[in-house]
C-alpha positions in Angstrom: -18.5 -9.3 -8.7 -15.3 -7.5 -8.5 -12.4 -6.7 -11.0 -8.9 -5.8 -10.1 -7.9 -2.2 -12.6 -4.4 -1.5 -12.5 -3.9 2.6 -13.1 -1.0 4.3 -14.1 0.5 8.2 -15.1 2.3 6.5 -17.8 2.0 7.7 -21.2 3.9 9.7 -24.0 4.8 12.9 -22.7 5.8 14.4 -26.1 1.8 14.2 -26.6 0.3 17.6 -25.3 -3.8 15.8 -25.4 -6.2 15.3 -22.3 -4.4 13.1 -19.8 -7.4 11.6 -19.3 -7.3 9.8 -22.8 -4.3 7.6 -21.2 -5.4 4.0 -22.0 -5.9 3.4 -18.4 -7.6 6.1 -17.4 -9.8 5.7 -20.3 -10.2 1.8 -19.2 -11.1 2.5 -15.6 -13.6 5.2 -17.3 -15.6 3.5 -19.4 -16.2 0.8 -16.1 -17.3 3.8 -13.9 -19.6 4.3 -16.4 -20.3 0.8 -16.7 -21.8 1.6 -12.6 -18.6 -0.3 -11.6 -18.2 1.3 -8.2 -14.5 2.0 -6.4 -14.4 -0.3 -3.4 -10.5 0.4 -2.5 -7.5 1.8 -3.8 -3.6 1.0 -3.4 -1.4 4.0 -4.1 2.1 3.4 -4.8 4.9 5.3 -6.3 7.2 3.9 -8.5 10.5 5.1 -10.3 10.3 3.6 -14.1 13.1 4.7 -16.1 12.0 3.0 -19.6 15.9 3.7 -21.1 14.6 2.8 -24.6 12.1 5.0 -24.7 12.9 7.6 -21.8 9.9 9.8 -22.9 7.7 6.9 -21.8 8.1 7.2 -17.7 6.1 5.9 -15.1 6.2 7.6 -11.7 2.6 6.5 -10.1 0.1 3.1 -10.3 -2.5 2.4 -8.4 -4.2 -1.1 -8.0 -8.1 -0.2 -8.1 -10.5 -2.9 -7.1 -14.0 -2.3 -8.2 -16.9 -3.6 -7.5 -20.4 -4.1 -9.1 -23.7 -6.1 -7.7 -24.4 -9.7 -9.5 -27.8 -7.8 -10.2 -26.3 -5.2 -12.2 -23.7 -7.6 -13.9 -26.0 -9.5 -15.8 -28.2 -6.2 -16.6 -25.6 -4.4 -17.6 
């Protein structure tokens, strides 16, 4: 089985936490820990300029595709 994770830098920058508990990074996580396993990743920058909210920017994404055995699927 495979799933598609899209994966991105953007997040509140006026928050000084653990980049890690962006909501992507915290999605594509908790599937890692799932045993999802990285079969191949498309890097791409990207110039977001959200001019409502200019604190929320977007500069890097990444289209993960992850992969996981039909064996472990319906263990796990």
């Amino acid at each position: 089985m495979q799933k598609l994770v899209y994966l991105s830098n953007s997040r509140d920058y006026t928050e000084q936490g653990n980049i890690n508990e962006n909501r992507y990074f915290k999605h594509i996580n908790e599937l890692l820990e799932q045993g999802w396993k990285v079969e191949y990743i498309k890097l791409l920058e990207v110039a977001v300029d959200n001019s409502e909210k200019p604190i929320h920017k977007e500069t890097s994404v990444a289209y993960v595709l992850l992969e996981k055995s039909d064996e472990q699927t319906q263990e796990g």
